[in-house]
C-alpha positions in Angstrom: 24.8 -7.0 16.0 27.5 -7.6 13.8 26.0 -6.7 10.2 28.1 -10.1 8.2 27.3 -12.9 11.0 23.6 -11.2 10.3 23.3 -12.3 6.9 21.2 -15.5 7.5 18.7 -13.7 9.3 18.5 -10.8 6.5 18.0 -12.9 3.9 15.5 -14.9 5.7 13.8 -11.4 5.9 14.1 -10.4 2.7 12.3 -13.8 1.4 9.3 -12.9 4.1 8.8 -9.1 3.2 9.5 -10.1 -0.7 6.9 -13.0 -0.3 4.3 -10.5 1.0 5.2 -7.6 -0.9 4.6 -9.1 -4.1 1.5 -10.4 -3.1 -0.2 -7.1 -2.0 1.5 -5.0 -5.0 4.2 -3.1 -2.8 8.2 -3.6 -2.9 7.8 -4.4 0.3 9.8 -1.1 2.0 6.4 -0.7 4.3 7.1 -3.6 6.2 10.8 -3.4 5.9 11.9 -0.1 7.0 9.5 -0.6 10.6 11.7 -4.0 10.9 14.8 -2.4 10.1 14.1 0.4 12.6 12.6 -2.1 15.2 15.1 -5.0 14.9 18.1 -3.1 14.5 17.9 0.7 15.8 18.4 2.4 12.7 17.5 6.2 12.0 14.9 6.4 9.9 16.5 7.6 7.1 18.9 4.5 7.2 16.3 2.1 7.0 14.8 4.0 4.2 18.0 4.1 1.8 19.0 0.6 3.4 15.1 -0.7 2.5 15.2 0.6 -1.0 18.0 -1.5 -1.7 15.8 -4.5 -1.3 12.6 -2.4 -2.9 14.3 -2.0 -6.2 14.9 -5.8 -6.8 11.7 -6.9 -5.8 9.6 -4.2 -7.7 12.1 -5.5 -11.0 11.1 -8.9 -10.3 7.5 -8.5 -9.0 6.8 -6.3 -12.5 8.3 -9.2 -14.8 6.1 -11.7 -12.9 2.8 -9.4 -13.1 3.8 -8.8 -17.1 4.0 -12.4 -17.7 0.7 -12.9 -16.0 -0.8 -10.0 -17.7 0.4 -7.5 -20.0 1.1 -3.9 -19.0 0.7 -1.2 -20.8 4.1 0.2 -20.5 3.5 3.0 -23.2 -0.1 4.1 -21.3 2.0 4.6 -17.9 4.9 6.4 -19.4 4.0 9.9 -18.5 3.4 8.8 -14.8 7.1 7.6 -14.3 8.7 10.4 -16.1 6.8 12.9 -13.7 7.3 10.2 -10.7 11.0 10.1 -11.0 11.1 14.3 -10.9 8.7 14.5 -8.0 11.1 11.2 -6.2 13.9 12.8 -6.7 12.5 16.4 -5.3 11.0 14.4 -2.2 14.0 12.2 -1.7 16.2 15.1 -1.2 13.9 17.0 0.8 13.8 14.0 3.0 17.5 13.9 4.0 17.5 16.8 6.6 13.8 16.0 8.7 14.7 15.3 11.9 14.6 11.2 12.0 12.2 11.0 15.1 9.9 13.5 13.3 10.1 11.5 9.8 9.3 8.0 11.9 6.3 9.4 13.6 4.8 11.0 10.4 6.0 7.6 8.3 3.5 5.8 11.4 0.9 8.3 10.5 1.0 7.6 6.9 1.0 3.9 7.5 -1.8 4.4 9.7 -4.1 6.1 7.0 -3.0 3.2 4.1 -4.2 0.4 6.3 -7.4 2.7 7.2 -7.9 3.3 3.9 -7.6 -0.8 2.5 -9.6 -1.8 5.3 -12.6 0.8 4.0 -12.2 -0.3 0.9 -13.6 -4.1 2.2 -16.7 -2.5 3.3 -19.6 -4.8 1.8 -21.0 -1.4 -0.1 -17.5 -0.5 -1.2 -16.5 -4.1 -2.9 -20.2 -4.1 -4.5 -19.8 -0.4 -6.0 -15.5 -1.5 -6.8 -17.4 -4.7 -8.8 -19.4 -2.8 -10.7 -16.8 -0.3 -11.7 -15.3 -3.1 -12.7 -16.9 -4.2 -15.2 -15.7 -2.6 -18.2 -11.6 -3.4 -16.9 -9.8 -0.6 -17.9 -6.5 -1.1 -19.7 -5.1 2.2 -19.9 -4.3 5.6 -18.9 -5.1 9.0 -19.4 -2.4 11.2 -19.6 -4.0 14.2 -16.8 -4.4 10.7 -15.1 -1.0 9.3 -15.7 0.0 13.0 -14.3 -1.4 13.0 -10.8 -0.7 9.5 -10.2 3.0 10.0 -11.1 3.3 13.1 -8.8 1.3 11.7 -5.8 3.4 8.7 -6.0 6.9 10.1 -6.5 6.1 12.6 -3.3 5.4 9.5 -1.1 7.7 7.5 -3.0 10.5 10.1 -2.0 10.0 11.0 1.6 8.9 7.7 3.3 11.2 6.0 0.7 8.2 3.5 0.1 4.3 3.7 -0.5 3.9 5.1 -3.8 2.4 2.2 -5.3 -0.2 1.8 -2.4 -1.8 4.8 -3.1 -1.9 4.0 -7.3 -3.4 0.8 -6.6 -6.7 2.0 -4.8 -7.4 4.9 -7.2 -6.8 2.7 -9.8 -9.2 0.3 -8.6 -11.8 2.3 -7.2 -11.9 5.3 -9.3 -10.6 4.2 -12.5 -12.2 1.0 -12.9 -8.9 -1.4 -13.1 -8.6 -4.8 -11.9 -6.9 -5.1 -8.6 -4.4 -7.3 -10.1 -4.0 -5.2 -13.2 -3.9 -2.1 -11.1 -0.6 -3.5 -9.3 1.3 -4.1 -11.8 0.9 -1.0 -13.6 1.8 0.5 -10.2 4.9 -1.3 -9.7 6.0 -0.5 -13.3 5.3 3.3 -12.6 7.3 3.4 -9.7 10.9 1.1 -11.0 12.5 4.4 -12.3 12.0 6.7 -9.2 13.1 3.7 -6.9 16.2 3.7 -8.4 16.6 7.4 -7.9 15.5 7.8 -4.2 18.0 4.8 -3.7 20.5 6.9 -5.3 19.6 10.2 -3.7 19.7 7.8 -0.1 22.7 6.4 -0.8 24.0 9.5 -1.9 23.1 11.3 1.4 25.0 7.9 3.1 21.9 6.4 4.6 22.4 3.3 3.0 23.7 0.1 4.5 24.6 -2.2 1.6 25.7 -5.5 3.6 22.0 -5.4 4.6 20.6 -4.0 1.9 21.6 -6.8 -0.8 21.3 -10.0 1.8 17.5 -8.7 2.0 17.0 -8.6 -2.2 19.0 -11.7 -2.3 16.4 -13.1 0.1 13.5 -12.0 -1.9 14.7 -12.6 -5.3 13.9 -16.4 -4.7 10.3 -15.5 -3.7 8.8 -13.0 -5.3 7.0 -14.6 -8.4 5.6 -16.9 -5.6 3.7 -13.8 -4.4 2.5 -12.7 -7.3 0.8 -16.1 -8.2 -0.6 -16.4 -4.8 -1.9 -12.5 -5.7 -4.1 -14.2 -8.6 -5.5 -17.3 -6.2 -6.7 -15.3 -3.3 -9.5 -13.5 -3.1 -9.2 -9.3 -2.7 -10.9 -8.5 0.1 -8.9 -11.1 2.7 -5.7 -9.8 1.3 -6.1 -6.6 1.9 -7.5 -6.9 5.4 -4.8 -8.8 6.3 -2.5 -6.3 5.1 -4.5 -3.7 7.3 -4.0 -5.8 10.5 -0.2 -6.1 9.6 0.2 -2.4 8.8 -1.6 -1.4 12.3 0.5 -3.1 14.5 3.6 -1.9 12.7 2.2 1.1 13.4 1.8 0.6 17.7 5.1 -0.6 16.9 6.3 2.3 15.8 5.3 5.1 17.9 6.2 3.2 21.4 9.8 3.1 20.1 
């Protein structure tokens, strides 16, 4: 395909994955980089860098729209995006010579255990005991805390280009006591500063296609706070089985290609 008479249909993807992305507390690059690879045969470090692109807009966006809603604590999560923008960076680089076959099969793998791991989490004993730990809404970090969350999430962040924020979000919620809603933003803000550096490390490397790239953030840009409103209406537990369905066929998806 010709990537300018493609604009249209990349913007019209970028509003979808934007749309959804915001509403489950992700830049969207886990359902972006499968379509990218799927719809248009890129390697898989292509669709990371190109994905990124898009990721870095709507995580901007998505984290003024979840500030307005509710304030973050942007002073409690500083420690986690200074050490998530070393460990991005680190994994980012690492990243650029795994075989592209190898790095699309493990990606599959790892999308595989987030959707596993959302789907357990709707378990009728899980929500009860997640309600409970609830109840006291934590506002703010710890640093040790703010540590391992920034390094777990810049590792993933850097080498599937995506997914740091999906594993914040659950620990947050589950083991930490957060709001899920409250949880995702913080996420989101953590991660901002070691998007922009894998996208730089990507583009970099050349695995970056721009045309695409910026059609898709365009496309989302005009969506985004949408998302994040819907994220407040519906309630937790359909969202993120949903999200598990969507994430497991991405995943068949992936390793028949």
């Amino acid at each position: 395909m010709d990537w300018l008479s493609g604009i249209p249909l990349y913007l019209l993807l970028g509003a979808s994955i934007g749309f959804v992305g915001a509403m489950v507390g992700i830049g969207g690059g886990l359902i972006a980089i499968p379509m990218l690879v799927l719809l248009f045969d890129m390697p898989q470090q292509l669709a990371q860098g190109t994905a990124l692109v898009m990721i870095v807009s709507n995580v901007l966006l998505s984290v003024r729209s979840y500030n307005q809603s509710n304030r973050i604590d942007f002073k409690s999560v500083g420690t986690a995006v200074v050490v998530n923008m070393v460990a991005t960076n680190l994994a980012a680089i690492m990243a650029q010579d795994i075989d592209p076959v190898l790095l699309r099969r493990l990606f599959a793998i790892f999308l595989a255990l987030i959707a596993l791991l959302y789907l357990w989490q709707t378990l009728p004993g899980k929500i009860k005991k997640q309600s409970a730990s609830q109840a006291g809404a934590a506002t703010k970090l710890k640093l040790s805390t703010s540590v391992w969350l920034g390094l777990g999430s810049g590792l993933i962040g850097g080498i599937f280009g995506v997914g740091g924020s999906l594993i914040i979000v659950p620990v947050m919620t589950m083991y930490y006591g957060f709001r899920q809603t409250t949880a995702q933003g913080m996420a989101l803000a953590m991660i901002v500063p070691g998007s922009c550096v894998a996208l730089g490390t990507y583009a970099w490397g050349g695995n970056t296609n721009w045309i695409i790239g910026l059609s898709m953030a365009i496309g989302g840009m005009f969506v985004v706070r949408y998302g994040v409103k819907l994220a407040y209406r519906l309630p937790e537990v359909h969202l993120k089985r949903i999200f598990s369905l969507v994430l497991f066929l991405t995943v068949a998806l992936l390793m028949t290609k």
